[in-house]
Backbone as JSON, one array per atom type, in Angstrom:
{
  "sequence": "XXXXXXXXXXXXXXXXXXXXXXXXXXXXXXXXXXXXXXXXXXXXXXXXXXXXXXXXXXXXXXXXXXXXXXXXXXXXXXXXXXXXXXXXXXXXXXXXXXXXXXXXXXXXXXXXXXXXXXXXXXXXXXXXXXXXXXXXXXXXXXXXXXXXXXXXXXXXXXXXXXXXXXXXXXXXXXXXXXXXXXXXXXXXXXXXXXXXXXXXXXXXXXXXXXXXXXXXXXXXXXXXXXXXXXXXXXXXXXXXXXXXXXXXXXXXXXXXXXXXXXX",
  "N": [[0.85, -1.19, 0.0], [0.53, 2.11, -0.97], [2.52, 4.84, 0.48], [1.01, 8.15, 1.59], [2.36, 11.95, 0.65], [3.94, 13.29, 2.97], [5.08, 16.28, 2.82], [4.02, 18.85, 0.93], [4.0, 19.79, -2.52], [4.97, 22.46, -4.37], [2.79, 24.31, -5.79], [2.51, 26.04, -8.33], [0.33, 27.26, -10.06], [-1.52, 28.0, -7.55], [-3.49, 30.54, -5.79], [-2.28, 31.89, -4.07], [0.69, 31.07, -4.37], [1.63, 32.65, -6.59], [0.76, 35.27, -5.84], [2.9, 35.3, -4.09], [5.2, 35.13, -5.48], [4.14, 37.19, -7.21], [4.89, 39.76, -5.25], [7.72, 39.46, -4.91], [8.88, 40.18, -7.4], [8.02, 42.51, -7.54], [9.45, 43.79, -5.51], [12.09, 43.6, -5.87], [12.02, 45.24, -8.09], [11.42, 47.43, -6.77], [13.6, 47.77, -5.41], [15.25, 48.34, -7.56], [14.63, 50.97, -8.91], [15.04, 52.17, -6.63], [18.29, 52.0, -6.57], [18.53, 53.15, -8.31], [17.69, 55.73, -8.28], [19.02, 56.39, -5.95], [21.47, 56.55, -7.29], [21.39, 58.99, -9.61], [21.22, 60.75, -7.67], [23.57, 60.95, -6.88], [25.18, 61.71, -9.36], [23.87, 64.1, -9.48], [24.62, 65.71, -7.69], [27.39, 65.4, -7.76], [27.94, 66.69, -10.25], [26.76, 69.57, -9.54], [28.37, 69.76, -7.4], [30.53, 70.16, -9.72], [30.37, 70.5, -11.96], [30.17, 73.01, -13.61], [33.43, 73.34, -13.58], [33.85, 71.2, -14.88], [32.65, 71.5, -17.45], [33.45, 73.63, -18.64], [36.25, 72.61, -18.96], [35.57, 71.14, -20.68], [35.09, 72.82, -22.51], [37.19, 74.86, -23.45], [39.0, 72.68, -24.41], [38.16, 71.7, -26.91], [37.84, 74.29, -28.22], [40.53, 74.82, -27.97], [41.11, 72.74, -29.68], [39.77, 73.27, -32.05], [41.21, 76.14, -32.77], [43.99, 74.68, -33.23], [43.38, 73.28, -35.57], [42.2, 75.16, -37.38], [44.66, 76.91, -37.17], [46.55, 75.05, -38.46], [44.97, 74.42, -41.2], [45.56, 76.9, -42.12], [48.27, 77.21, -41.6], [49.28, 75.1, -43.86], [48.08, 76.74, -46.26], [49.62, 78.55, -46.28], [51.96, 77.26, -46.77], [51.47, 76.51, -49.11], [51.39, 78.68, -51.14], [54.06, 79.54, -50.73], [55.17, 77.51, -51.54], [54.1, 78.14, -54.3], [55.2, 80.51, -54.87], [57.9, 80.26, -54.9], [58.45, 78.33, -56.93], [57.27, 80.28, -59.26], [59.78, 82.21, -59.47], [61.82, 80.62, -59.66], [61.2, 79.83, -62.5], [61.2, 82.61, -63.54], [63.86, 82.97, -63.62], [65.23, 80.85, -64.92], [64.4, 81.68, -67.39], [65.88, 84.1, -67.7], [64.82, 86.18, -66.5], [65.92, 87.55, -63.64], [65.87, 89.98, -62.19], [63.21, 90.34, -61.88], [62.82, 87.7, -60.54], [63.9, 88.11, -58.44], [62.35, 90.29, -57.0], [59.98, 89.32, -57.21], [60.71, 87.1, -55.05], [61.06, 88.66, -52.84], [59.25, 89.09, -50.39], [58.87, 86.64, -49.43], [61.53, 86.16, -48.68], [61.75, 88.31, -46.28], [59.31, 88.2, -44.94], [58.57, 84.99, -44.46], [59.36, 81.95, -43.27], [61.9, 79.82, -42.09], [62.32, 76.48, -43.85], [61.37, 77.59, -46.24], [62.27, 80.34, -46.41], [64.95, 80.24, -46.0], [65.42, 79.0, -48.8], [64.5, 80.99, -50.56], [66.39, 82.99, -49.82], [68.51, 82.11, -50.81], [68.09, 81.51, -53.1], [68.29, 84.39, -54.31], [70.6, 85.22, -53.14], [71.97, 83.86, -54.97], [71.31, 84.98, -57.14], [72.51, 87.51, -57.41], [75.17, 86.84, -57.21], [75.41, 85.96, -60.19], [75.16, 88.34, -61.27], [77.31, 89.79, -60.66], [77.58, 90.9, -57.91], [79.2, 90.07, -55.5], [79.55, 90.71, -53.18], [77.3, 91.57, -52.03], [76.15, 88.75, -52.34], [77.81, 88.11, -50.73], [77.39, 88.96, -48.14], [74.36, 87.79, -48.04], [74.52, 84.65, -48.06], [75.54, 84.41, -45.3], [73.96, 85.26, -43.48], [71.59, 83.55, -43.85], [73.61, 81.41, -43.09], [73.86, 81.78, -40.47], [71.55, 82.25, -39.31], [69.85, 80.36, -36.82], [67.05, 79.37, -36.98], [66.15, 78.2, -39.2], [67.16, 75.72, -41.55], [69.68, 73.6, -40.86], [70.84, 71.95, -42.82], [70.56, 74.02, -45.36], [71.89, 75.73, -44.34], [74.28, 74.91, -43.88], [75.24, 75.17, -46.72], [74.89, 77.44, -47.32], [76.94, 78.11, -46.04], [79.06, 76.83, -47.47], [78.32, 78.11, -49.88], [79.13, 80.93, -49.16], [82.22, 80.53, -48.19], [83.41, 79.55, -50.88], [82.55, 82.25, -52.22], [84.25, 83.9, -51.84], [86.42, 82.73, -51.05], [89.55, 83.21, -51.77], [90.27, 85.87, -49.93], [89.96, 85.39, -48.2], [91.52, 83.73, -44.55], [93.52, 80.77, -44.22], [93.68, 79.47, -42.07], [90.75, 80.12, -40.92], [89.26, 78.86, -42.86], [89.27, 76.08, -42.61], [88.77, 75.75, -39.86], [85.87, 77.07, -40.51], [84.8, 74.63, -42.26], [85.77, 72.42, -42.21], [83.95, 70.44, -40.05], [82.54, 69.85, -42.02], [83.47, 68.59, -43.65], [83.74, 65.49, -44.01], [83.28, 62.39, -44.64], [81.0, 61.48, -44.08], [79.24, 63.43, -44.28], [76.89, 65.51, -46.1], [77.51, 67.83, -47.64], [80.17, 66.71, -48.24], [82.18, 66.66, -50.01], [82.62, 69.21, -51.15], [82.85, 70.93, -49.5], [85.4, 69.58, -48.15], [87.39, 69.85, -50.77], [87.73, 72.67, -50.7], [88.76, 73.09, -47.67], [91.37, 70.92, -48.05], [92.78, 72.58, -50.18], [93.03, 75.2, -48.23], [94.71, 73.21, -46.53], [97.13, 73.02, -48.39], [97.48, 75.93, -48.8], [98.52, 76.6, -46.36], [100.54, 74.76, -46.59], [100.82, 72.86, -45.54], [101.11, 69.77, -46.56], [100.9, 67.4, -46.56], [98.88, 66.55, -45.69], [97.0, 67.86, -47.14], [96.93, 66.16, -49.85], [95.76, 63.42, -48.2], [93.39, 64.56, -47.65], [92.08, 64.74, -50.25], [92.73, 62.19, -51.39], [90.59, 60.68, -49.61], [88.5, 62.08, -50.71], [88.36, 61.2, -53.18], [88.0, 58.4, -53.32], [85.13, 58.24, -52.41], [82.01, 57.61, -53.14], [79.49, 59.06, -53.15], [80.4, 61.16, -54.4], [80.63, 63.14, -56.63], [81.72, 62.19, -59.76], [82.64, 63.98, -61.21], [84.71, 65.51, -59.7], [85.57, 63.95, -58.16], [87.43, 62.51, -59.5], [88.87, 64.78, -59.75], [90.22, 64.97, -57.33], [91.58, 62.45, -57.41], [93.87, 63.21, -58.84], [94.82, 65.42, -57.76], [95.62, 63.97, -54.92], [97.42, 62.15, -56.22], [99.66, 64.04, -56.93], [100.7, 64.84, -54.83], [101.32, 62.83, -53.82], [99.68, 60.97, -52.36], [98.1, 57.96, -52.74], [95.32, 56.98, -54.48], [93.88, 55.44, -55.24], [91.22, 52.98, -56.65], [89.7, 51.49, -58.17], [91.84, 50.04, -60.47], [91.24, 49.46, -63.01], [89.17, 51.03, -64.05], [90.61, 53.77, -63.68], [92.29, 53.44, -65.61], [90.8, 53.01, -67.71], [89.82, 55.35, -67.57], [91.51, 57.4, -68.65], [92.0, 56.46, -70.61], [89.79, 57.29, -72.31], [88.56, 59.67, -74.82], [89.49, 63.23, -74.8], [87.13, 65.92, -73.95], [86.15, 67.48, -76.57], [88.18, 66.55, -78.23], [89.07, 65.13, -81.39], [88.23, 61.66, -82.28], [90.56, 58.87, -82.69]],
  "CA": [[0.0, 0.0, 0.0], [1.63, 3.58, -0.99], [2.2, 5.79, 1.82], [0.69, 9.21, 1.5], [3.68, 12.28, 1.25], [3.49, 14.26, 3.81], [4.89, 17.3, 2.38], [2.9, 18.64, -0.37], [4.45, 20.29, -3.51], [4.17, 23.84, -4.5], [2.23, 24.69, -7.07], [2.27, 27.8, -9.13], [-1.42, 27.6, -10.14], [-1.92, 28.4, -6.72], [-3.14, 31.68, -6.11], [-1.22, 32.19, -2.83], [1.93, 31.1, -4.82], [1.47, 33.4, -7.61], [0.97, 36.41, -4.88], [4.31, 35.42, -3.85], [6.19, 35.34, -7.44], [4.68, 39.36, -7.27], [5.85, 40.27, -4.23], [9.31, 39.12, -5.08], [8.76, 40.66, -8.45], [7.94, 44.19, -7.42], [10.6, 44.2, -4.57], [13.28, 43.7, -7.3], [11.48, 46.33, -9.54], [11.63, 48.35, -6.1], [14.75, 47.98, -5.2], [16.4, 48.36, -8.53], [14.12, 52.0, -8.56], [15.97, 52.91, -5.54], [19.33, 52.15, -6.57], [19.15, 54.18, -9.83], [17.41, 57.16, -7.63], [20.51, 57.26, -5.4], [23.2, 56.78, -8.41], [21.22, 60.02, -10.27], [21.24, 62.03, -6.87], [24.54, 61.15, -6.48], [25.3, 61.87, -9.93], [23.42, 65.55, -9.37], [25.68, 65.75, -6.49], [28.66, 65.74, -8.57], [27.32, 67.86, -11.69], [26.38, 70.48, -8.7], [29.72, 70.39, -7.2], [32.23, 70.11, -10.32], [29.4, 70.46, -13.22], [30.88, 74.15, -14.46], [34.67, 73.09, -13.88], [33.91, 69.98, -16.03], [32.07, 72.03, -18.37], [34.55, 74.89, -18.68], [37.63, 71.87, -19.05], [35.5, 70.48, -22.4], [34.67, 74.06, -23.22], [38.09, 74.71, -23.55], [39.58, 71.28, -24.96], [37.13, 71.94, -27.82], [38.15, 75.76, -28.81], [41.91, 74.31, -28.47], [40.89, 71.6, -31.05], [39.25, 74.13, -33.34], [41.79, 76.57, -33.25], [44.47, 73.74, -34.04], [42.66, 72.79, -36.88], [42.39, 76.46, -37.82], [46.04, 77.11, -37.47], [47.13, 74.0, -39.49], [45.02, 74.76, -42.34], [46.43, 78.17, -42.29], [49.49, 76.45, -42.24], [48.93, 74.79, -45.03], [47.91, 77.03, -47.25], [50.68, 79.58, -46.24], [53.04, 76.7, -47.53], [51.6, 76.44, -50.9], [51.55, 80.11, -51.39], [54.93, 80.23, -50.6], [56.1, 76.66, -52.73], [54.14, 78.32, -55.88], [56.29, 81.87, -54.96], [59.47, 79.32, -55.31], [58.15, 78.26, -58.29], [57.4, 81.3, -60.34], [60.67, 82.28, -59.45], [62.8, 79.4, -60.44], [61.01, 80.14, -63.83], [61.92, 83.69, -63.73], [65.35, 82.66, -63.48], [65.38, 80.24, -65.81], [63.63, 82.33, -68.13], [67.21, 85.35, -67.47], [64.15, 87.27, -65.86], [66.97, 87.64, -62.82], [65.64, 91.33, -61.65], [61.92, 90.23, -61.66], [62.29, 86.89, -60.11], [64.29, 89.05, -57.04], [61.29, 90.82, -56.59], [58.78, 87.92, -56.6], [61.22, 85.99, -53.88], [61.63, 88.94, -51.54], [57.99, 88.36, -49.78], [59.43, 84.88, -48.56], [62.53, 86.6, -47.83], [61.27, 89.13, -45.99], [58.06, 87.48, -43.94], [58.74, 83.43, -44.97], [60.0, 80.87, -42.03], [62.44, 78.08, -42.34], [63.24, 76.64, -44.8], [61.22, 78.42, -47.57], [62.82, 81.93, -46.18], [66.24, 80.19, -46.54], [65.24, 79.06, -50.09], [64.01, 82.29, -51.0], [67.25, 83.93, -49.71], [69.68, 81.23, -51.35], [68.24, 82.08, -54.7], [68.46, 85.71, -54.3], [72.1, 85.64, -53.12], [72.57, 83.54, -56.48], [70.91, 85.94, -58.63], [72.95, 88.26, -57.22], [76.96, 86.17, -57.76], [75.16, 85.98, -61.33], [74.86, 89.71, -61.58], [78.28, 90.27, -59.84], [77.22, 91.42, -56.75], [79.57, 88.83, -54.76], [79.72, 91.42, -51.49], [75.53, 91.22, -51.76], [75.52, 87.7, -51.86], [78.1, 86.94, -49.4], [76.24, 88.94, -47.22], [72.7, 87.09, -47.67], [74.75, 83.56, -47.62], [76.3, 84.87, -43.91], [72.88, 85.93, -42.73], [71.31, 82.66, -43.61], [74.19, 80.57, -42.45], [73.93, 82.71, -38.84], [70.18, 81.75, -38.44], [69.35, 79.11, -36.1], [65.94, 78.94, -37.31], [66.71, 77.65, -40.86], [67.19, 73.71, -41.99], [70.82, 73.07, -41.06], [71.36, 71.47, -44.4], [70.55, 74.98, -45.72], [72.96, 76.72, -43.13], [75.35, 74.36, -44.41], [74.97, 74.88, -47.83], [75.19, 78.59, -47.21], [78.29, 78.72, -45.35], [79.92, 76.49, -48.59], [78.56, 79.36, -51.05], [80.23, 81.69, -48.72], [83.3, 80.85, -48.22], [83.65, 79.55, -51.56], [82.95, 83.71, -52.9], [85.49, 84.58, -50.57], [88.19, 81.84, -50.59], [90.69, 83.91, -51.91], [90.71, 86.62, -49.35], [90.27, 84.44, -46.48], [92.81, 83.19, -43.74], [93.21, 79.39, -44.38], [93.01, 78.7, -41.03], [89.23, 80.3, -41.04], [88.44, 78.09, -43.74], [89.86, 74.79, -41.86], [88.01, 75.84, -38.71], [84.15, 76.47, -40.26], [84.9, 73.73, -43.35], [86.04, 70.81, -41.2], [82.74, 69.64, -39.28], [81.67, 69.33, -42.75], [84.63, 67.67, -44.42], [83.55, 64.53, -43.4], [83.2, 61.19, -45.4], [79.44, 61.35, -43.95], [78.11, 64.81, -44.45], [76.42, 65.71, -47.58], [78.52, 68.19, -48.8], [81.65, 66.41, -48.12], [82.71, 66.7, -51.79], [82.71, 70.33, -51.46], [83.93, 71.57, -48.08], [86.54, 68.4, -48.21], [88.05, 69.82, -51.49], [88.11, 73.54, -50.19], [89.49, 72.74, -46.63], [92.81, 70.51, -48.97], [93.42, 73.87, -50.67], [93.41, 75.96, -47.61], [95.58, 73.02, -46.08], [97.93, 73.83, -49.05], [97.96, 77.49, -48.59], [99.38, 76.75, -45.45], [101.99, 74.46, -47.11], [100.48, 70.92, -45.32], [100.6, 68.75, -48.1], [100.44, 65.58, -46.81], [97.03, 66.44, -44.85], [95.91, 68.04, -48.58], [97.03, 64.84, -49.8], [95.1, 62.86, -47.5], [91.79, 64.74, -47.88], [91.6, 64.56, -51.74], [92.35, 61.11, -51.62], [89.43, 60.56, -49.43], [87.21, 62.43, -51.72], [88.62, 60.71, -54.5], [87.62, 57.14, -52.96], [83.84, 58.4, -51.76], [81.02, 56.93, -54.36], [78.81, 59.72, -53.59], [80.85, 62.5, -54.79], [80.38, 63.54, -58.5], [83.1, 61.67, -60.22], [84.2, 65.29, -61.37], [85.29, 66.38, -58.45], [86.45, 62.71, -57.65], [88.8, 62.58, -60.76], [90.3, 65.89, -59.72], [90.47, 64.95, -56.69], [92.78, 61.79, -57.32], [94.86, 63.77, -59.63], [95.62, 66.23, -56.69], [96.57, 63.5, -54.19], [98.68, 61.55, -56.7], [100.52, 64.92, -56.89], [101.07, 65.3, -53.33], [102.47, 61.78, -52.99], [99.1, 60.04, -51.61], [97.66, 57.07, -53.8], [93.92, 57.2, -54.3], [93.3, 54.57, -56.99], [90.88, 52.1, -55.9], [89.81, 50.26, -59.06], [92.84, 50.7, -61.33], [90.73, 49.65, -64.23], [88.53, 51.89, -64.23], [91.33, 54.84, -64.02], [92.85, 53.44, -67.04], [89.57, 53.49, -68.89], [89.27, 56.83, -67.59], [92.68, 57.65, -69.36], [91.77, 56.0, -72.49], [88.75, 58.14, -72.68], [88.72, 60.79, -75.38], [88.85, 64.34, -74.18], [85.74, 66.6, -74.75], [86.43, 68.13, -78.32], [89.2, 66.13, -79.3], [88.93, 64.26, -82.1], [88.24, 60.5, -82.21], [91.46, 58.34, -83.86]],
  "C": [[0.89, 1.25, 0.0], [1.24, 3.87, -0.04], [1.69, 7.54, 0.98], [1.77, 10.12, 2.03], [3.29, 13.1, 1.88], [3.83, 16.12, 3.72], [3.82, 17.64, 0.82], [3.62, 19.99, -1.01], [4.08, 21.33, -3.83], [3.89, 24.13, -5.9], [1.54, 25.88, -7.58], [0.64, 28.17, -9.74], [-1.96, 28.21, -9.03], [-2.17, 29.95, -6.22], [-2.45, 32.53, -5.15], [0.28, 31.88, -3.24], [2.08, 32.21, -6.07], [1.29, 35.22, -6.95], [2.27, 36.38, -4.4], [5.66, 35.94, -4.37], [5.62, 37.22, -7.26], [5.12, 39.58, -6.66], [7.13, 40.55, -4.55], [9.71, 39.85, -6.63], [9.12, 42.41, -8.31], [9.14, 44.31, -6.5], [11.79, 44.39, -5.35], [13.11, 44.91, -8.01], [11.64, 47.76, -8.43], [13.25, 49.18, -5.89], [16.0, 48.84, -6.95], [15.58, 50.54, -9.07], [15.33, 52.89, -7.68], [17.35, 53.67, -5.78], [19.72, 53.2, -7.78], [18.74, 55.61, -9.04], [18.88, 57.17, -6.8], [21.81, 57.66, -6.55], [22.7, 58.01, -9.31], [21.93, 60.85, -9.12], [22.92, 61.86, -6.69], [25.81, 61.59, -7.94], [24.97, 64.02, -10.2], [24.4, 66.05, -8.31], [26.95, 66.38, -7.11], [28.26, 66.99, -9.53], [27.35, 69.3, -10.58], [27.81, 71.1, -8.26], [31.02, 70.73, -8.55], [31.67, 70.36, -11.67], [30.14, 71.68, -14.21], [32.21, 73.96, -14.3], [34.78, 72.25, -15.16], [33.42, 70.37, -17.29], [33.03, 73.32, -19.37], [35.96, 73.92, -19.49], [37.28, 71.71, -20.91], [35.62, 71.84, -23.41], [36.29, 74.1, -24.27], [39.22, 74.09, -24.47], [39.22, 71.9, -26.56], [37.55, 73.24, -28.84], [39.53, 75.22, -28.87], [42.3, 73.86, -29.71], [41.07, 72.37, -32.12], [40.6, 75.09, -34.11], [43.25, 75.7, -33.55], [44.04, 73.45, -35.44], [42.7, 73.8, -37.47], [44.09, 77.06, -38.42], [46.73, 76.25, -38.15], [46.72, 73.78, -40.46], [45.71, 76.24, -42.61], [47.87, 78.03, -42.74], [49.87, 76.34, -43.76], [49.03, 75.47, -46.19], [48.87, 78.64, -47.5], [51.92, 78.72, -47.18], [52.6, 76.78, -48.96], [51.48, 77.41, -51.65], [53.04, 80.38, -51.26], [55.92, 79.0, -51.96], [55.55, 76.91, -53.94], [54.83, 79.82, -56.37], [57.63, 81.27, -55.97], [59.53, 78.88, -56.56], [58.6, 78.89, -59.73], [59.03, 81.88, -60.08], [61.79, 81.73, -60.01], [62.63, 79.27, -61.99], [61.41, 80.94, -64.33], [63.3, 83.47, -64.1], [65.93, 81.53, -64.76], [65.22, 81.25, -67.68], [65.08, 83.67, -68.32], [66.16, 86.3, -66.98], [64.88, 87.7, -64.34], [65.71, 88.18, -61.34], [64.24, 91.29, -61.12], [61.37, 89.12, -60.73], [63.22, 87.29, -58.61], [62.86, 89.15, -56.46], [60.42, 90.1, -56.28], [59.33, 87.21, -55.21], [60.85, 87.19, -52.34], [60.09, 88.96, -50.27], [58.44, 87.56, -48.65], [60.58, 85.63, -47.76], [62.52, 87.44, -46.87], [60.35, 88.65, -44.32], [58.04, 85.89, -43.85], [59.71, 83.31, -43.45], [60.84, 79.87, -42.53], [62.73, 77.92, -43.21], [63.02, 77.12, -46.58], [61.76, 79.71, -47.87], [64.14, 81.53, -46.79], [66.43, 79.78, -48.15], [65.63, 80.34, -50.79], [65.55, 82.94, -51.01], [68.54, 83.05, -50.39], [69.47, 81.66, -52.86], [68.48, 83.5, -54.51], [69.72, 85.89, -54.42], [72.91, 85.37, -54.57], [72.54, 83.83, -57.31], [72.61, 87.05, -58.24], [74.34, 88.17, -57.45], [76.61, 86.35, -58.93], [75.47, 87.43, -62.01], [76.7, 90.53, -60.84], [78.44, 90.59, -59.06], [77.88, 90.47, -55.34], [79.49, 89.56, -53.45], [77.78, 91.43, -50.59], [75.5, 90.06, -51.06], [76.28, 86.78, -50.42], [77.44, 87.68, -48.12], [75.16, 87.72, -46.86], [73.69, 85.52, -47.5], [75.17, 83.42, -46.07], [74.72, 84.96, -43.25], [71.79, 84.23, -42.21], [72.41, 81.09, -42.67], [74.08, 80.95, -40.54], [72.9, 82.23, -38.25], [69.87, 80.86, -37.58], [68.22, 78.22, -36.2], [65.28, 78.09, -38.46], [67.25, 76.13, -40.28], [68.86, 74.26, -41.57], [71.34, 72.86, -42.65], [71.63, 72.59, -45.52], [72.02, 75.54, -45.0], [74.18, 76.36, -43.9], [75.73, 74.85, -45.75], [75.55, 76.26, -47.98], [76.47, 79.01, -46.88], [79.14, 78.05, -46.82], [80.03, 77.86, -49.24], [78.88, 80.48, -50.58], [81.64, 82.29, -48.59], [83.67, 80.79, -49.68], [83.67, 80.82, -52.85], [84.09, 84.22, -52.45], [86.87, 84.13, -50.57], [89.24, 82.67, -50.79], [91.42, 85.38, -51.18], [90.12, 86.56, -48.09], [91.23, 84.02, -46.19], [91.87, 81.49, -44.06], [92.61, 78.87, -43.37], [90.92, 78.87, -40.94], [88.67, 79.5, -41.79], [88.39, 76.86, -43.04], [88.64, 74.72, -40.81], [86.82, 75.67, -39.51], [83.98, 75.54, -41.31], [85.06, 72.08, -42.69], [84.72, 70.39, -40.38], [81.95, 69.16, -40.73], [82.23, 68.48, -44.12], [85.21, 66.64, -43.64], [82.83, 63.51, -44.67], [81.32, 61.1, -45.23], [78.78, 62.55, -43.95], [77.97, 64.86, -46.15], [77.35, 66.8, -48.57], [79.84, 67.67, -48.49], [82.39, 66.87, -49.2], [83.4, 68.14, -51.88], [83.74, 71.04, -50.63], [85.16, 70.6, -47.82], [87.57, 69.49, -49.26], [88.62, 71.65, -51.06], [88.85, 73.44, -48.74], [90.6, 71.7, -46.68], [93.16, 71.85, -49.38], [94.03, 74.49, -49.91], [94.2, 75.02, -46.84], [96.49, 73.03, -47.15], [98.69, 74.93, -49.21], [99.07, 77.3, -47.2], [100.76, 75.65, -45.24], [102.0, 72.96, -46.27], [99.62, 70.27, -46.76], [100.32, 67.28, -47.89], [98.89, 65.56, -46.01], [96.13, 66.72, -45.95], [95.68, 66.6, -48.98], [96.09, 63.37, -49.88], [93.64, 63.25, -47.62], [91.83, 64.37, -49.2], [91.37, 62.97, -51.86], [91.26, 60.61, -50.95], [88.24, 61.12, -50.22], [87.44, 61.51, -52.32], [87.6, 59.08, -54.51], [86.0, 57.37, -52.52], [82.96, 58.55, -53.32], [80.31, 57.88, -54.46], [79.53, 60.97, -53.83], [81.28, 62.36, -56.18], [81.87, 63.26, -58.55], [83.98, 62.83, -61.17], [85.03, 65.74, -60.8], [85.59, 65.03, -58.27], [87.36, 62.27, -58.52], [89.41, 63.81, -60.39], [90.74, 65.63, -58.35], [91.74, 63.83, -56.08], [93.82, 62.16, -58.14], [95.64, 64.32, -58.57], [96.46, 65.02, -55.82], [97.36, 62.58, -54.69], [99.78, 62.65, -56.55], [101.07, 65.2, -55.81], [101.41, 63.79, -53.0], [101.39, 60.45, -52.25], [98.41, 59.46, -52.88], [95.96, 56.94, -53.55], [93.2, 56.5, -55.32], [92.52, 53.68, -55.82], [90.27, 51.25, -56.76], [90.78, 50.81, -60.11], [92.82, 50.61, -63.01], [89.95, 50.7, -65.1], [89.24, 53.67, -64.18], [91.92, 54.56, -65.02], [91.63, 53.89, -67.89], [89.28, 55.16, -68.86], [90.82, 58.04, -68.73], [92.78, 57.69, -69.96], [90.98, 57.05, -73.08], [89.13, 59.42, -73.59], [88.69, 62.21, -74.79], [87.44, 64.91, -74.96], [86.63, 67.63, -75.77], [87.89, 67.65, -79.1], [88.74, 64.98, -80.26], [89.22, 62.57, -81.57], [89.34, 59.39, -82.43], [91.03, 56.88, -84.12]]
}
């Protein structure tokens, strides 16, 4: 015979279990009420205390942004006003308009930054060696080499076409001193300031240090094999050997000069 169970099973049809399920329903729906009312007030709380700092910070951020954005198209369109100056200029010049493409540059030269000013003022000085004016241009090459604000590479570049108006009524040593940081196997103009800082060690009657520089030009791949053929001519003459494929100086030997006939 089954036994009868003595608990008795709960059943959700019931409508005393189904009053329960709400209860437990709404208390949840209460509670979760509550917790969002304190996390606003405590949210108004904040806003109240720090609301116009925090408001003021984005304000701020925001107008920063803008005028960034403002000032870097400005930017912008200051550079390409000034690289289609460089332009018409370089045409001028091409063109023997000299006198006219002065006038177009001096703008840049004048109001221009960096390294479109030093542009600007590199052609000018060169109109100006063109025109004979070598006391003009070694000015403007001195002015730009002086700047701090200017490309280096410019500066550099400047102080070459400097001394190089000048060499001949410069002290050697002066040349040695601002030529040497850049008569170096790894600077870009090596080629240049190398072959002027040999001369002026010449002038001062060191030949085996001339010597010694040429043949380093002579041997350096990136220096225009014009200036690297005169440059192993010189230090064969001074006693230092600067051949380094000895085929290729014969062939250069063989080679016809320019305008001599063929045989």
């Amino acid at each position: 015979m089954a036994l009868t169970p003595t608990n008795t099973p709960t059943n959700p049809n019931k409508p005393e279990d189904k009053r329960k399920e709400r209860e437990a329903a709404a208390d949840d729906v209460l509670l979760r009420e509550v917790d969002e009312a304190v996390r606003q007030e405590e949210l108004a709380d904040v806003m109240n205390k720090y609301g116009k700092p925090i408001l003021a910070v984005v304000i701020l951020g925001l107008a920063a942004f803008a005028g960034y954005l403002f000032w870097d198209g400005q930017r912008e369109e200051a550079q390409e006003k000034q690289s289609e100056t460089l332009t018409s200029a370089l045409d001028q010049i091409e063109a023997g308009n000299l006198e006219t493409a002065t006038t177009t540059l001096q703008p840049i030269a004048d109001e221009g930054s960096g390294g479109a000013k030093a542009s600007a003022l590199l052609l000018q000085a060169g109109i100006a060696m063109e025109a004979g004016r070598t006391e003009e241009a070694t000015q403007i090459f001195a002015q730009i080499a002086g700047d701090g604000d200017m490309p280096q590479v410019l500066r550099d570049l400047a102080t070459i076409r400097e001394i190089a108006a000048t060499f001949d009524s410069r002290d050697p040593a002066e040349i040695i001193e601002r030529l040497s940081p850049m008569a170096v196997p790894e600077h870009a103009y090596f080629g240049s300031a190398g072959e002027m800082v040999a001369m002026a060690y010449l002038d001062q009657g060191k030949q085996q240090e001339a010597g010694t520089l040429f043949a380093e030009i002579a041997k350096n791949e990136d220096v225009p094999e014009s200036l690297r053929s005169r440059a192993r001519r010189l230090a064969g003459l001074y006693g230092v050997d600067a051949v380094v494929d000895v085929d290729e100086v014969l062939e250069e030997s063989r080679a016809p000069q320019q305008g001599a006939p063929v045989q």
